[in-house]
N, C-alpha and C positions, 0 to 999 in steps of 0.2 A: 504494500500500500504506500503509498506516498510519502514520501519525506522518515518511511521506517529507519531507512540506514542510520540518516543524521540524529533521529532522534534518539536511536539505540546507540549509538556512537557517544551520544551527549550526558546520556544516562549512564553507559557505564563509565566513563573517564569522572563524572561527578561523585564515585562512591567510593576511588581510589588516594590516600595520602599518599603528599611526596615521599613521605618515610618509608610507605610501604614498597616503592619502587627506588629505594635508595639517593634519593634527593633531598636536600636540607629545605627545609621549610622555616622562610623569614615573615614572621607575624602573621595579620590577619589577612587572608583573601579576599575578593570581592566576590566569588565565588567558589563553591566549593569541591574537592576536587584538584585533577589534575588539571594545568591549560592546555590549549592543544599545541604550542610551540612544546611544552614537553612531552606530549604524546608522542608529536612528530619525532624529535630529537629520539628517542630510547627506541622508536619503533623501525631507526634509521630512513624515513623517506623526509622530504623536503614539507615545511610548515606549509607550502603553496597547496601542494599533493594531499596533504592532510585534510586542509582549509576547502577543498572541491568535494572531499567525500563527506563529511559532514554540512557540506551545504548542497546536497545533491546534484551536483555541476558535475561530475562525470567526473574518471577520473583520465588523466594525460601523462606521455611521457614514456618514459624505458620501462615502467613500472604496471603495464597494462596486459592481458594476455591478447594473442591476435585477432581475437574475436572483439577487443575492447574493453571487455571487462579487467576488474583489480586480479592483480595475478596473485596464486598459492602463498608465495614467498611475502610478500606485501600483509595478506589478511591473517600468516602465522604470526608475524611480526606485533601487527597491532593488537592480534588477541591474547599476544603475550604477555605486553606491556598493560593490557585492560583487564589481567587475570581472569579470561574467560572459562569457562568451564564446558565440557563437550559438547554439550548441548547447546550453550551458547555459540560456540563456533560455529557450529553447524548451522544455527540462525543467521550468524554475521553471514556467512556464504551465501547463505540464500538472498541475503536481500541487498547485497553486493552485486550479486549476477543475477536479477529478476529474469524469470521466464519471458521470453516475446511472447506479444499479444497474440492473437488470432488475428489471420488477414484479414478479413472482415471488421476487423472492430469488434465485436461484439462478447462481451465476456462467458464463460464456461456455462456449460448448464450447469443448475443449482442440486438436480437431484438425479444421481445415476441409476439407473435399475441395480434389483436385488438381483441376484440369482436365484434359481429354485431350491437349486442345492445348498444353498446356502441357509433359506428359511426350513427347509427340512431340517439341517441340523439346530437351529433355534428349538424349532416344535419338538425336538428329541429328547431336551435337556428341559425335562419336567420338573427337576426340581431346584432349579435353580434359574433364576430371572439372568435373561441376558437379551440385547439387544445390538444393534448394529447402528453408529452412527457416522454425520456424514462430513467435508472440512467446517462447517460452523456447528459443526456436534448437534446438527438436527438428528432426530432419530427415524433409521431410514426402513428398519423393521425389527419387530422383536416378537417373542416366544410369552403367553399364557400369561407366567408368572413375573416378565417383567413388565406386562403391561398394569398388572396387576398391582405393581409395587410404585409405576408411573403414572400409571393413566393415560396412556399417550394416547389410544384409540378412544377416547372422549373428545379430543382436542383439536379443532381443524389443522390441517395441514401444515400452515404456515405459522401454528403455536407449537407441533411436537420439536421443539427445541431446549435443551439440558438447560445451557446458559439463559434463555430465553425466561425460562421459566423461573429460575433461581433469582434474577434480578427483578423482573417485575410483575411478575403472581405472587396473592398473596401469603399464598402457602408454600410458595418455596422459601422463606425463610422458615416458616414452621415446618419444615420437611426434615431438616438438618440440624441438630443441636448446637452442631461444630460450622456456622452459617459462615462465619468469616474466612474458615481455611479454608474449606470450601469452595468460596468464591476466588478467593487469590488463586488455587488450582486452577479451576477451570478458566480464568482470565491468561492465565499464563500457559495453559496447551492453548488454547483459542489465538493467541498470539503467534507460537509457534506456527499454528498451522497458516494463518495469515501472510506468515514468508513465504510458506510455501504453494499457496493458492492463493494468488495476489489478484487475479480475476474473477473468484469465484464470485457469481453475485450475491448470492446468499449472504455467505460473510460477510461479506460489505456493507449490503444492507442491515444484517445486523450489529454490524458493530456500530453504523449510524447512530439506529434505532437507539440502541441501549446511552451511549456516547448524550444522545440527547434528553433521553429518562431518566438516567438513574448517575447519581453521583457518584456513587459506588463504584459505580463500574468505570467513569472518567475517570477517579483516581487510580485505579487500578490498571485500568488500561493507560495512565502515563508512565509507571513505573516501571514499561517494558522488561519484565519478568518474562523470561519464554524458561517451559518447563514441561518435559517430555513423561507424562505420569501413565505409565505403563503395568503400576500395580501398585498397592497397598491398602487403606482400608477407611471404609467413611460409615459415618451410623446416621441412621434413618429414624426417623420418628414418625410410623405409620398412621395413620387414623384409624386402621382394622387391626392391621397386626402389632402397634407398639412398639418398641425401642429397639432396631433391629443394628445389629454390628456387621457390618459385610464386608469382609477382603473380598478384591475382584483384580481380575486381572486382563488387561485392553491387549487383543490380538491385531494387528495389522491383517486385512486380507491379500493376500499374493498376488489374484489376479487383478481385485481392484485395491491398489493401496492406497488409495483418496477415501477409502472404507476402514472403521476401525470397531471389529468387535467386542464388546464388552459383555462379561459375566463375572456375576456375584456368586463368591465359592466359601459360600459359608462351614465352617466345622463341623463333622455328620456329628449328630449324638448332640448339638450346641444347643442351648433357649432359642437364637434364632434360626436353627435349622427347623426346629418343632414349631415357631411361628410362622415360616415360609411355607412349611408345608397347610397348617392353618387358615392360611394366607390361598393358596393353591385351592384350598378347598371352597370357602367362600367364593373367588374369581369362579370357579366353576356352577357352584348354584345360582350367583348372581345370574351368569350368562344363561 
């Protein structure tokens, strides 16, 4: 998206001390952070060369790969000196070197087909709620028990959204005890995926959306946090089933990897495996 580079370039040099990259620090800053004449300097390229990537003017010079873009050596450098961390880098690259558009103009479609095979194996894994979502973490289909524990199939179309829901329904703060790690999570894969689906529309639109709703969410979304959460464990606070504690774990799909499957793998024998299944049983008389 626009201006990601500089603004993630600006965010992270403001969170580093000169101390912490071996520089003597004389009094007070006017801001806080590294400047970029010392970025440049420790990262070895020219303050000039620095002063275009963080103001998204492209970058010029011996220091470009042939296609244009910042080359390897250039965005080790800088991610060195800004102590990025992998995940980070792996964002820096992305939005260093943006996808080309479509000839046309016209950005990505917003919602890919499911496979069949793929909702088979949702509907297989009866006991435990999982779903498939999509790069603005719309949810693009799921199985019984996760609709169950979401609601998604109540929801028109352009509401079954994770983030969506979390910021401005009113019970997605009631949903989650832990409301504020919660949200940093999900703002921070939502960003990552943002580098990497800079067209998508969806995204876009929602990031608008929210950006203009919810405070919470422009704070959070300036803090350029990108955060690849691929497992561990968030708790629920059901209306039917109660205080539910769920490890899950997000698979990437192989053939479509703009698809990222999610399922909750709750402890056999646990309080909340005997309210999932509870849980399972109501969704069923209801329907």
């Amino acid at each position: 998206m626009d201006g990601d580079l500089g603004d993630f370039l600006r965010s992270r040099r403001a969170r580093i001390r000169p101390e912490d990259v071996g520089l003597p620090s004389y009094g007070r800053r006017r801001v806080p952070g590294l400047r970029r004449e010392e970025v440049a300097q420790l990262a070895g390229v020219s303050v000039d060369y620095y002063i275009r990537l963080e103001q998204g003017r492209g970058p010029g010079g011996p220091s470009r790969t042939k296609s244009g873009g910042v080359s390897d050596a250039v965005l080790d450098s800088i991610a060195r000196v800004l102590q990025l961390d992998a995940t980070e880098q792996a964002y820096l690259r992305t939005v260093a070197r943006p996808p080309k558009k479509e000839r046309d103009g016209r950005r990505r479609s917003a919602r890919p087909g499911i496979r069949a095979g793929v909702q088979r194996l949702l509907d297989s894994m009866d006991r435990t709620p999982a779903f498939v979502l999509g790069p603005a973490m719309e949810a693009l289909a799921w199985n019984e028990l996760g609709d169950a524990l979401h609601g998604f199939s109540r929801l028109p179309p352009d509401r079954r959204n994770i983030v969506r829901h979390l910021f401005l329904e009113p019970e997605g703060r009631d949903l989650y005890p832990d409301w504020n790690a919660v949200a940093a999570q999900c703002v921070a894969t939502l960003r990552l995926s943002a580098g990497t689906h800079a067209d998508h529309r969806e995204l876009r639109d929602l990031v608008g959306e929210l950006s203009l709703k919810s405070e919470d969410f422009r704070r959070l979304w300036a803090d350029h946090q990108v955060r690849a959460c691929m497992y561990g464990t968030k708790r629920v606070r059901h209306p039917v089933a109660g205080l539910l504690t769920l490890p899950y774990e997000s698979l990437t799909l192989p053939e479509t990897p703009e698809q990222t499957l999610v399922v909750y793998t709750p402890e056999p024998g646990s309080e909340t495996a005997e309210r999932l299944a509870l849980l399972g049983s109501w969704a069923g008389t209801s329907a």
